[in-house]
N, C-alpha and C positions, 0 to 999 in steps of 0.2 A: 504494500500500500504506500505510494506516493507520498510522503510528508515532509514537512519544508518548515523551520527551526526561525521563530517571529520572536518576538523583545524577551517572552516572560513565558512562552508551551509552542509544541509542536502541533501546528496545525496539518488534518489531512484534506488534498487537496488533488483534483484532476484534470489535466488539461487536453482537450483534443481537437483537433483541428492546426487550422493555419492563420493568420493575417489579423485581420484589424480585432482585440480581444474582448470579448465580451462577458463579463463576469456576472455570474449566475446565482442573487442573493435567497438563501432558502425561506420557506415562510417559520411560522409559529411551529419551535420545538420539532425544526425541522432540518434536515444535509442534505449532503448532494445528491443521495435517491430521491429528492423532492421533484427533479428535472427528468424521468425515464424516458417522458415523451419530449423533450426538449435538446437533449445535448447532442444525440446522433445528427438529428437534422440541420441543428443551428451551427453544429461542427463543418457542414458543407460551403459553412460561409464564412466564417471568424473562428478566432481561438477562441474556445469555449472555456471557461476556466469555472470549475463549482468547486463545494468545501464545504464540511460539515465546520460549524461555527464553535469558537471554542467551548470544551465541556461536553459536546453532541457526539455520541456515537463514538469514531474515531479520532477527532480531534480530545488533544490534553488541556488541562486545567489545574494551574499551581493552585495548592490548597488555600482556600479563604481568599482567591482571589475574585470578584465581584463581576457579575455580566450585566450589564445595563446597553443601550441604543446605540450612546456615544461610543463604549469601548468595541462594540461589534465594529463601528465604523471605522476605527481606528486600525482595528484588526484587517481589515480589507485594505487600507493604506498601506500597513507593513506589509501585507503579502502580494501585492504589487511590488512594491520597493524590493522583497526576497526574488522577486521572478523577473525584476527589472523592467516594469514595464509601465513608460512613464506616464500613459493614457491610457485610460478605458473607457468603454460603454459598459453602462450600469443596468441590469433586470432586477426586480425586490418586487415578489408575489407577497401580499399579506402583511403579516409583521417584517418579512424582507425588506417590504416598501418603505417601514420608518427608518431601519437603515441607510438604506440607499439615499432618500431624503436628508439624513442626516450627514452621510458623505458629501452628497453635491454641495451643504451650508458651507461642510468642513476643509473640503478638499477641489475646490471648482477647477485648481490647473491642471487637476491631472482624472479631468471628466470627461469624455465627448460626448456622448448623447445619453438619456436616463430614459428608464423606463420604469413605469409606475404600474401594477398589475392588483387589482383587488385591493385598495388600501385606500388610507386617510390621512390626513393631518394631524388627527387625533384632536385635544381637547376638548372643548364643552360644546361646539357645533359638531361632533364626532354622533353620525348617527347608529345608535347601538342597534344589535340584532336581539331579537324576542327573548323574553327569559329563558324561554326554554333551551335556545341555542345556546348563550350566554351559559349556563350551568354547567352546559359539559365542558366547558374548558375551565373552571372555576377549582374542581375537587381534584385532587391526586391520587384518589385510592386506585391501589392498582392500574397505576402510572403505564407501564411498561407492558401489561397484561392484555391479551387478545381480546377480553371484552371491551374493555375501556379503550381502547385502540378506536376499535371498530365503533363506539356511540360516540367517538371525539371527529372522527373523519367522514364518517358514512353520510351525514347527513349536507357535508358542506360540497356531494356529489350531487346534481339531480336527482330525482326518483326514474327519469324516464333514462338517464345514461345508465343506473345502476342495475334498475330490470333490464336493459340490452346490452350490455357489457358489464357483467357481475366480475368474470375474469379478471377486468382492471382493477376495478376497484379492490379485489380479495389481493393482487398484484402489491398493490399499492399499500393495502394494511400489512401485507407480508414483510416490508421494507422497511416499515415502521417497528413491526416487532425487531427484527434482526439487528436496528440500532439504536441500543440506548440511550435513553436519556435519563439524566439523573435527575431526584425531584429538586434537588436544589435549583438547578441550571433552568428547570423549566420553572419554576418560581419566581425567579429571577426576571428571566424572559417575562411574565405574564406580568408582574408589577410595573414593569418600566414601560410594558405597554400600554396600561393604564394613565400612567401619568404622561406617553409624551402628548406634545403638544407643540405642532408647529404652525401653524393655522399664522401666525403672525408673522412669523420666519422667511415661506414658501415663497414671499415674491421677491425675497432676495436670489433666488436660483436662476442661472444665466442659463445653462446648459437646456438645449432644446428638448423636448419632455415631451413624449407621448404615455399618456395616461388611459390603460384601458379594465375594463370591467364587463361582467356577466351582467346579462339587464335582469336575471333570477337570482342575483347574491343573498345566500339570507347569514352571511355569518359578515358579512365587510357589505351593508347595503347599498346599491350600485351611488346614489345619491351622493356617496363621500365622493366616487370619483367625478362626479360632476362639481362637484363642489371645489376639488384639490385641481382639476385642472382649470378652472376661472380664478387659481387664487395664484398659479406659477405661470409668467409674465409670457410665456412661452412656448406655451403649453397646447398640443393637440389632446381631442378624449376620441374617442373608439371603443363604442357598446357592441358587445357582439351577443346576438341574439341568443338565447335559449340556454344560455353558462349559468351555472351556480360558482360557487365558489374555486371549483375549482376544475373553472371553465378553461384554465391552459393544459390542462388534461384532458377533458371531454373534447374539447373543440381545440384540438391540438393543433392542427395541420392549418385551418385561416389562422390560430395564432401565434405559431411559428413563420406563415408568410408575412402578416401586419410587421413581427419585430424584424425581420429580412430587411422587409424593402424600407421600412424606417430608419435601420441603422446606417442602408446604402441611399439614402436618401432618392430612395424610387416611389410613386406616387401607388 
């Protein structure tokens, strides 16, 4: 396994393809099996670069060391700098998206184009999903365990991609189980996504922004992305019809062409 030695742990990380790089932000309590449907294809055009984030899975975590938004971001700056690579193009599905937002604030020189998938600004115009949704990422019990896997993901699939392609999605929860996550790390994660809040920030972002969403989100409601692209100066949005949450899986193939011709700036 690939691993490449950043300020303070050894992140694991993969790179495939060629040319202009595109780094691959996971979402919520999630690596780089987040991308299955993502990296072969996007490989045919850019250097694909994904990473389980520190603490996940295979990447390390010095003990008592703290995961919050900012230091995710941080962590993507140094492992640019480990892999030498003085620009990139940004993807952050979900919680990925605060990341990557929080890079573009931190890091504009060394950003070329951003992309914004399923996410928000966050703060107090952050429009939340139904309690019920909302609960299942709330409890830890049996973090790691196939049940809880499966009531924490299933539902951020369609009902109609999950009755016609059950295979992905049992795919999908399989990947989840095989890497862990510790409940710290996801704790972690789930607090700092509470409090960010960049709604104020976002028009400071130069880098040109395509922001897109499932017009059926019910865990990130599409509303944020209309929201977060009239709020960055720069900014394209792109609904794609009939997505839930995790509509760069179901509707893989129009949203691996949208970031293609995005990043090559083809219409």
């Amino acid at each position: 396994m690939p691993k490449i030695k950043l300020k303070d742990f050894d992140v694991y990380y993969e790179s495939q393809g060629a040319g202009t790089p595109l780094i691959l932000i996971p979402g919520f309590a999630s690596g780089a099996w987040n991308w299955l449907k993502q990296t072969e294809d996007l490989a045919k055009h850019f250097r694909v670069i994904t990473f389980d984030p520190r603490g996940v899975a295979h990447s390390e975590i010095c003990d008592g060391t703290a995961v919050s938004i900012r230091i995710l971001a941080d962590d993507i700056n140094d492992l640019l700098d480990a892999l030498d690579i003085e620009k990139a193009n940004l993807l952050g599905v979900s919680f990925g998206g605060f990341v990557a937002q929080e890079f573009a604030l931190a890091y504009p020189d060394k950003l070329n184009k951003l992309i914004l998938a399923c996410t928000s600004f966050g703060g107090i115009n952050h429009i939340a999903p139904s309690p019920e949704v909302l609960a299942a990422f709330v409890s830890t019990e049996g973090l790691n365990e196939s049940e809880k896997i499966r009531k924490f993901i299933i539902p951020a699939f369609s009902p109609e991609f999950s009755a016609e392609h059950n295979d992905m999605v049992e795919q999908f929860c399989r990947l989840r189980e095989q890497n862990y996550v510790p409940e710290t790390i996801y704790m972690q994660q789930f607090q700092s996504a509470t409090v960010f809040d960049a709604e104020k920030r976002v028009s400071n972002i130069r880098a040109e922004t395509l922001v897109l969403t499932g017009d059926s989100d019910v865990v990130v409601p599409p509303e944020n992305s209309s929201n977060l692209a009239r709020a960055i100066p720069n900014a394209k949005l792109k609904i794609i019809e009939g997505g839930n949450h995790m509509f760069f899986i179901e509707k893989s193939d129009e949203f691996n062409r949208i970031v293609t011709n995005f990043v090559n700036c083809e219409s």
